[in-house]
N, C-alpha and C positions, 0 to 999 in steps of 0.2 A: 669343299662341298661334301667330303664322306663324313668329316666332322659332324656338317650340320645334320643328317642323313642318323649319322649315331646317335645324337643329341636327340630328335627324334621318337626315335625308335625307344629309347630310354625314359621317355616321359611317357610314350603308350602302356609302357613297363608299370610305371607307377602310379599311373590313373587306374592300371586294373589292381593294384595289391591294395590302394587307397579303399576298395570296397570289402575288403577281406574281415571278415567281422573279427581278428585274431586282433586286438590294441596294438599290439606291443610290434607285430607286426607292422601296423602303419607310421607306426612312430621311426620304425627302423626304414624304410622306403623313402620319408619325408628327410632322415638325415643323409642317405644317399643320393637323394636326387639333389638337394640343396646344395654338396659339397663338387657332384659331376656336371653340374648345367650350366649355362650359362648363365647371366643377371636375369633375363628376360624371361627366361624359361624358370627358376626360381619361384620369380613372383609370382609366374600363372599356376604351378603346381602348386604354391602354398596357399594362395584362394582356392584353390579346387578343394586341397585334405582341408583348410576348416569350413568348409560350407558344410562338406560330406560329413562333420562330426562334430558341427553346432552344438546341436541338440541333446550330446553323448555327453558334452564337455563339463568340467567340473567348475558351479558355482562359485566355491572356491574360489577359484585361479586370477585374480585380481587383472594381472593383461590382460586374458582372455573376456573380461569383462568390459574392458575400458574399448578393448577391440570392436565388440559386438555393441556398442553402446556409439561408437563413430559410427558404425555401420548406420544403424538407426538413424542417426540425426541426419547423416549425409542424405537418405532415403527420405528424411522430411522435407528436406530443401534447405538445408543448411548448407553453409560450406565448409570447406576444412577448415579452415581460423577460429569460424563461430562454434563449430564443434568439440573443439580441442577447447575452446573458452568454458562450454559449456560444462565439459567434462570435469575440468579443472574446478570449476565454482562447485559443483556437485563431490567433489571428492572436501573442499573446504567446507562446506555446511557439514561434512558428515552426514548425508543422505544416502537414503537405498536405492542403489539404480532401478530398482521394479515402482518407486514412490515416483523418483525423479520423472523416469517415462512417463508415468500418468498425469503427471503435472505436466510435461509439456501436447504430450493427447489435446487433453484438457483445455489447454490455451489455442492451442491450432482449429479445434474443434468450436470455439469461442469466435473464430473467424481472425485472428493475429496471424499475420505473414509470420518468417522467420526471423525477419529483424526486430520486428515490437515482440516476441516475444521473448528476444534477448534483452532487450532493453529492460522488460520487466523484470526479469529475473536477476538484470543486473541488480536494479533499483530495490528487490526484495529478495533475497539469495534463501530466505526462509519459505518463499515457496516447496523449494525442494524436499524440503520434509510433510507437509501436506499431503495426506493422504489420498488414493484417488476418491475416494466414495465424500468423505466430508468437504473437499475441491464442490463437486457438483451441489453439495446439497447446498455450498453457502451460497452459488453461483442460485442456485431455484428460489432461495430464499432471496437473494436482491431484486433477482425479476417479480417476486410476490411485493416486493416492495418498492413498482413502479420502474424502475431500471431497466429500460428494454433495449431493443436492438438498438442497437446506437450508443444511445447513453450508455447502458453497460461497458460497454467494448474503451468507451474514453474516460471513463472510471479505472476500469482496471490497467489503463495505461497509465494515467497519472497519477495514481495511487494504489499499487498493488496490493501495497499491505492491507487493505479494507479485507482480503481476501483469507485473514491469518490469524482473524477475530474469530471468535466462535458467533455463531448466530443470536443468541442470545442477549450477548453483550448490543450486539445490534441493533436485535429489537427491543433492548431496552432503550438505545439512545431513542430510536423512531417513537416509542409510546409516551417516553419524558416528552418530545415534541411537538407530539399531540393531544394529550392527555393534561399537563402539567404548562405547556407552554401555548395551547390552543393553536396551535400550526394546523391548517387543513392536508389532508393526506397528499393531495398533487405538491402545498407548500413544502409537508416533511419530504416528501421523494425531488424535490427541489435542493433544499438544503444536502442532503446524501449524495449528490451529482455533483454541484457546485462547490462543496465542502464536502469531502469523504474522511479526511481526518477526525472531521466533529467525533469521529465513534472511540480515538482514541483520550476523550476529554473527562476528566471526573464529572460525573452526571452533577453535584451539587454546583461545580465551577463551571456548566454549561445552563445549570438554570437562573445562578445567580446572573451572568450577562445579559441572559434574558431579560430579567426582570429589570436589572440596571439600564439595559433602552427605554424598554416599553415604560417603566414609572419614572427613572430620573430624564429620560429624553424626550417622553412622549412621544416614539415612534411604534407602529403599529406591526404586525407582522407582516403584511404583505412588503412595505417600504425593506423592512430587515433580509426581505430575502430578496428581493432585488439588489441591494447594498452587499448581495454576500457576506452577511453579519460575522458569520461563523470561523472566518478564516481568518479574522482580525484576533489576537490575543485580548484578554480584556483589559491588560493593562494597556495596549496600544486602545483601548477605545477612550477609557477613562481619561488617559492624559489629553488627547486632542477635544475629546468633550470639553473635561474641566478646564484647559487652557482660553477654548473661547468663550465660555461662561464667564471666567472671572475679565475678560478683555468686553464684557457686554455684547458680546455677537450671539448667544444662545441663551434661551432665556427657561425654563421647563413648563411648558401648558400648564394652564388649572383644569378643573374639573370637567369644563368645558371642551376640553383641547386647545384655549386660545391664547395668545401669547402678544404681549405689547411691541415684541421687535418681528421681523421675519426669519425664521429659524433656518438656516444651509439643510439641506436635504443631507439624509446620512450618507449616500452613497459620494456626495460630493467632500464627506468629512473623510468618511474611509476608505474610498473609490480609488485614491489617487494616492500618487507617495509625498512623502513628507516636504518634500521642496515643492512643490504643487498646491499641496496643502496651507501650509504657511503663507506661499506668494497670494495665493487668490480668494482663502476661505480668511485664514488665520489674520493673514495681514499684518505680519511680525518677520524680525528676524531670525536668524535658525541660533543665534549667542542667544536671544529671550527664552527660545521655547526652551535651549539647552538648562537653562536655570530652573525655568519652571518644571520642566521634568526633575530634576536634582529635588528640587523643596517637595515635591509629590511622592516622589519615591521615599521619603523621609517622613512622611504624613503617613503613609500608607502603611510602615513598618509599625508607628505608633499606633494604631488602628489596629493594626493586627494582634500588636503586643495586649494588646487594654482586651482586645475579644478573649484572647488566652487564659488572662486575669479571670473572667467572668467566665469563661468553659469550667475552671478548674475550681471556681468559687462554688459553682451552684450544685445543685445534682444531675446526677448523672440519670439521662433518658434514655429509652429504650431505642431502638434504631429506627423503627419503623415511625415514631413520633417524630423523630428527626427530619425522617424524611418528608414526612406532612408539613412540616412546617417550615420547608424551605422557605418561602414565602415569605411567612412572618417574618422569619432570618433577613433581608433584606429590608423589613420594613421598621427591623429596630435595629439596622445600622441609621436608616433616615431620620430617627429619631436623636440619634447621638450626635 
C-alpha cells in the first residue's frame, strides 16, 4: 500500500517538472519516472510529457512523427491495424506526412468512412503525394464536369487514380468526346462515371475506336454509351466485331443505316464475357474463335507494319494537322 502511495506521489512530482519550460529538464523527469513507476503508471506519464510538448517537438524526429500521425488516424476513426497500414504505405510512397494528411482530410471530407478510404489508397498509394490544394481543384473540376454527389464518391472508389491526372489531361479527354466525337455533355459525364480510365487512353487510340463503331459498325453514340463502349479495349472490339462479320451475323449499314441481316446490338456483343458471347451471339466454339483471333492478330501486325512503311515514306506534318485529321486516318485505313 505505501508502495503504491510512493508511486503516486512521484508521478505528482513529474506532472509538475513536465511544465517547467527548462527541456532538458523534462527529459531528465521523463527518464526517472519511466525507470521508478510501474508499467501503468509509465504509460500515463508518457502521454502526459508528449501531449505537453507536441507542439515543441522536432519535425525531424521520424518516431515522433509516425507517433503524431497514429494519433491523427486513430482520432479519424481508424483503427490501430488500419493505421499502422496506413502509415506504412505513406512511408513506401515516400510522401510527406503534412501531404499525406490532406489527402486523407480530403477523402473523409468527400464523405468516405475509414474503410473506402483505405481501400482507395490501397488501390492508388500515389494519392499520398497529391497535394492538398491540387486534391480539391481536380475534385471541383470533376463536379464541373457533371460528377456529383454520388457519382463522384463511386468514381473515386473504383478508380482513384482518375484523381492523379492533372486537369487538363481531362479536359482534354471530355472536349475530344465532345468536340471530335459528338458526345452530348450528360453523354461525355456518362462515359467519365461508367469508364474513368478512358482519361488514361491516347487521345488518337480513343478516337480512332470511336470512329471504328460509329463507321465500320454503324452504331450511334447514344447505343456506345449504354454498351459502355469505353471500357472494352479496341482490340477486344474489333476481334468479336470482325469474327461475326466474316461468320455473316453482322453486316455494316449503308448510307441509310440499313442492313439486309439483323445486326446484335453492341452491348450484347461487348456487354457480356466471352463464353456468353460465343454461346448466344457468336454461335461458335471457343477452338474457332481461338484461331480466328491468332489469324487477326497477325493481320493486324501487317497493317501496322504497311502504315509504318507509308509514316516514314511521306512527309512529315505538322502536329496540329495530324490531329485534324484523325478522321481521314480511319477513312484511309477503309480504303486499304
Amino acid at each position: 500500500m505505501s508502495a503504491h502511495i510512493v508511486s503516486r506521489q512521484l508521478l505528482r512530482w513529474t506532472l509538475r517538472c513536465a511544465n517547467r519550460s527548462i527541456l532538458h529538464q523534462k527529459g531528465l523527469a521523463r527518464y526517472h519516472v519511466r525507470n521508478a513507476l510501474p508499467t501503468s503508471y509509465r504509460v500515463l506519464s508518457s502521454n502526459h510529457y508528449q501531449t505537453g510538448v507536441q507542439h515543441n517537438a522536432d519535425t525531424s524526429n521520424l518516431k515522433t512523427g509516425k507517433e503524431l500521425t497514429l494519433r491523427s488516424l486513430l482520432d479519424m476513426g481508424f483503427t490501430d491495424t488500419q493505421a499502422e497500414q496506413v502509415c506504412d504505405a505513406v512511408t513506401k510512397s515516400r510522401g510527406h506526412s503534412d501531404t499525406a494528411l490532406s489527402t486523407l482530410t480530403t477523402l473523409f471530407v468527400l464523405g468516405l468512412n475509414p474503410s473506402s478510404v483505405l481501400k482507395v489508397l490501397e488501390k492508388c498509394p500515389d494519392l499520398y503525394k497529391v497535394k492538398g490544394t491540387q486534391f480539391n481543384q481536380r475534385i471541383s473540376n470533376l463536379r464541373k464536369l457533371g460528377l456529383l454527389e454520388g457519382s463522384l464518391q463511386r468514381v473515386v472508389s473504383y478508380y482513384p487514380q482518375i484523381l492523379t491526372f492533372p486537369m487538363k489531361r481531362i479536359n482534354n479527354v471530355v472536349r475530344l468526346l465532345r468536340e471530335r466525337c459528338l458526345f452530348t455533355f450528360p453523354q461525355a459525364t456518362d462515359i467519365l462515371r461508367d469508364s474513368p480510365a478512358v482519361v488514361e487512353e491516347d487521345l488518337g487510340s480513343l478516337e480512332y475506336k470511336f470512329q471504328y463503331v460509329y463507321f465500320r459498325m454503324g452504331v450511334k453514340q447514344a447505343e456506345m454509351v449504354r454498351s459502355k463502349l469505353f471500357r472494352v479495349p479496341l482490340e477486344e472490339v474489333r476481334c468479336r466485331h470482325c469474327f461475326l462479320e466474316r461468320r455473316g451475323l453482322y453486316q455494316t449499314p449503308d448510307k441509310k443505316g440499313q442492313t439486309l441481316i439483323l445486326n446484335p446490338k453492341l452491348n450484347d456483343i461487348l456487354g457480356v464475357n466471352e463464353e456468353t458471347y460465343l454461346a448466344e451471339v457468336a454461335m461458335a466454339t471457343q477452338e474457332e474463335y481461338s484461331i480466328f483471333r491468332k489469324l487477326m492478330e497477325k493481320e493486324w501486325q501487317e497493317e501496322e507494319g504497311q502504315e509504318r512503311e507509308m509514316m516514314s515514306g511521306g512527309d512529315e506534318e505538322d502536329g496540329e494537322e495530324e490531329e485534324e485529321g484523325e478522321i481521314d486516318g480511319y477513312q484511309k485505313r477503309r480504303k486499304r
